[in-house]
C-alpha positions as CSV (number, residue, x, y, z in Angstrom):
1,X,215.0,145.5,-66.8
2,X,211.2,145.3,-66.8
3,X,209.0,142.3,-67.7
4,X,205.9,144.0,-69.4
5,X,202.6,144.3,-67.9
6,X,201.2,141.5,-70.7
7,X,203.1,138.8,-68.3
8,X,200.4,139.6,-65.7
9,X,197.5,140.4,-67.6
10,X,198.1,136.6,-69.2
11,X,198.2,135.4,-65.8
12,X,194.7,137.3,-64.4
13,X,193.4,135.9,-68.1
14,X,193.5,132.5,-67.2
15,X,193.0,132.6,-63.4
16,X,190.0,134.7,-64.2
17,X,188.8,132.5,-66.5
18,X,189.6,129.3,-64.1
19,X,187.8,131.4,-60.9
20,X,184.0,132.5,-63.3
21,X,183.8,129.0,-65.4
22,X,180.4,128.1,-64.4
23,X,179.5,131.0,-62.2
24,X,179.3,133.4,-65.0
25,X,179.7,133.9,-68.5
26,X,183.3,134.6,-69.0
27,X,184.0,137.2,-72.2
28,X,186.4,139.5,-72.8
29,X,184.6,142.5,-71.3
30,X,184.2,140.5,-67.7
31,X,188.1,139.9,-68.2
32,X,188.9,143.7,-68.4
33,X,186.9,144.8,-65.8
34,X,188.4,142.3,-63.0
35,X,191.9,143.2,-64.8
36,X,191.5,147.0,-65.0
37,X,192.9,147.2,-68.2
38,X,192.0,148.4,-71.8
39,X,189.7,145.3,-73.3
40,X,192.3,145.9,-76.5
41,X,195.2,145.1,-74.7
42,X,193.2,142.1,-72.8
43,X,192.0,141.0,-76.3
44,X,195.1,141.0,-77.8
45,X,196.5,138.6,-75.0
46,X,193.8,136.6,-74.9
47,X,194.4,136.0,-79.0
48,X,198.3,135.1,-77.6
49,X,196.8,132.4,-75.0
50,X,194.5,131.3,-77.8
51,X,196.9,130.8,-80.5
52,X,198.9,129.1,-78.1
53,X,196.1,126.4,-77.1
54,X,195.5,127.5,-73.6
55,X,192.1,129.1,-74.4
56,X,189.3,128.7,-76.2
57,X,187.8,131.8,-77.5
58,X,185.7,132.4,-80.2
59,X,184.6,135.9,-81.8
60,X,180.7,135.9,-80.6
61,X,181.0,133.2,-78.0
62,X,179.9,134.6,-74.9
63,X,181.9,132.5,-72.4
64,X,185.9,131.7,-73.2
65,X,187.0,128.3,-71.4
66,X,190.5,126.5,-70.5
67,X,192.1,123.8,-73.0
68,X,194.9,123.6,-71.0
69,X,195.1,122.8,-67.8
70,X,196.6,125.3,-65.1
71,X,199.4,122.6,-63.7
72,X,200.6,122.6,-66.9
73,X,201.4,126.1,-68.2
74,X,204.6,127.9,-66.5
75,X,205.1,131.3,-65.8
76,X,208.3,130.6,-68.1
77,X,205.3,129.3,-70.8
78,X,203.6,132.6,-70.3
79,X,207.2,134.6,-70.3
80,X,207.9,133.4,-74.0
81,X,204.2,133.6,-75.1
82,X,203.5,137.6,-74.3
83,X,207.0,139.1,-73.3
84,X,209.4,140.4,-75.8
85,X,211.9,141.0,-73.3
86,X,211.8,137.0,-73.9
87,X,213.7,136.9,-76.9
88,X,215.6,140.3,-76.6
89,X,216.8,139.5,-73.4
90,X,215.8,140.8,-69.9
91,X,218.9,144.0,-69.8
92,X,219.1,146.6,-72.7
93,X,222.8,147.2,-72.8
94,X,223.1,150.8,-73.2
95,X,224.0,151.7,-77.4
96,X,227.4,153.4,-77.4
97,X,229.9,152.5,-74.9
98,X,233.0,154.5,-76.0
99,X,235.6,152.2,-78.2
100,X,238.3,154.5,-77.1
101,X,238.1,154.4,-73.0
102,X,239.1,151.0,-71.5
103,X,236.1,150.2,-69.7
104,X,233.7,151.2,-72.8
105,X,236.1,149.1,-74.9
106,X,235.7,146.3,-72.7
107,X,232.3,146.5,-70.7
108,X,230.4,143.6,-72.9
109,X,233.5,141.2,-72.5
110,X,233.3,141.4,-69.0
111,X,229.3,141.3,-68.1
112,X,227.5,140.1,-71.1
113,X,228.0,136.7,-69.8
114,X,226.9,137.8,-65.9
115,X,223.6,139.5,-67.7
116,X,223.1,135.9,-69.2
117,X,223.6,134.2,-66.2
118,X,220.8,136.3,-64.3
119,X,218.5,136.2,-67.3
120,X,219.3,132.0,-67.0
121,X,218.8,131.5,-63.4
122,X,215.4,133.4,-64.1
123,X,214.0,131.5,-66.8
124,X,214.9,128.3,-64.6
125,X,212.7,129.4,-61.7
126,X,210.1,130.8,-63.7
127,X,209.9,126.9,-65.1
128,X,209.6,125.5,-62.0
129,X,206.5,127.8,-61.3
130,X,203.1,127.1,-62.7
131,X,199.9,129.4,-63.6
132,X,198.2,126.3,-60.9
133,X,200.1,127.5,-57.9
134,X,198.9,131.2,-58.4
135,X,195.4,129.8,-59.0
136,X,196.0,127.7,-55.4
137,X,197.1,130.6,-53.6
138,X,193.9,133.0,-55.2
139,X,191.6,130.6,-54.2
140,X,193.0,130.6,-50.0
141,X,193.1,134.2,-50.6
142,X,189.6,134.7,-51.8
143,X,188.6,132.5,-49.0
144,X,190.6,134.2,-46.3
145,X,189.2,137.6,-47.4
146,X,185.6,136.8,-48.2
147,X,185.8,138.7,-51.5
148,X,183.0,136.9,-53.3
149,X,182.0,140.4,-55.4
150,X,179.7,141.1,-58.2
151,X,180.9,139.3,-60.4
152,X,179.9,135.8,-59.3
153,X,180.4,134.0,-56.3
């Protein structure tokens, strides 16, 4: 069970882009660099947020901006927009379980529906969590650690 690293990335992506608005020009090459990641990967999210309406960026424009305000996009939101775990479902059930041996025969019968029930109860708290509350708790942290850097204050 893994939730891919595009979950997080997303997340950086729009607190980045929250954090520089109006300090510095925000493009896809300042995003990278703060994420640490390949700017193809970080494009291709940030095409995900845009196509989604959370972000405005435009091939040439030099400084990508929110549409959608922080309180309002869940980490459930996020979850369905970059994951495909998403739609597959968070556990892989393993290919062959034997037809002929009791528990193989049986094994989906008995915790399919207990998989679904994790999977459930994780999708409802992932609702109840917003991309605003990690912004809140960057900003205290920021401030608590004085880590004002390079790239804009």
């Amino acid at each position: 069970m893994q939730i891919t690293s595009r979950f997080t990335i997303a997340i950086h992506i729009l607190g980045a882009i929250d954090y520089f608005h109006g300090k510095v020009p925000v493009n896809s090459t300042l995003l990278a660099q703060s994420i640490g990641a390949n700017p193809v990967i970080v494009r291709g999210v940030m095409a995900k947020l845009s196509k989604a309406g959370y972000i405005l960026a435009s091939k040439g424009k030099n400084d990508i901006t929110l549409k959608t305000s922080l309180n309002k996009i869940t980490f459930y939101d996020i979850y369905q927009l970059v994951d495909d775990s998403a739609q597959k479902g968070l556990f892989h059930f393993h290919e062959n379980p034997s037809p002929d041996c009791p528990v193989g025969h049986n094994i989906h019968q008995a915790l399919d529906g207990k998989l679904d029930q994790v999977q459930e109860a994780m999708e409802n708290e992932m609702k109840m969590i917003t991309v605003g509350d990690v912004m809140d708790d960057l900003i205290i942290a920021i401030k608590q650690n004085c880590q004002e850097t390079a790239y804009g204050s």
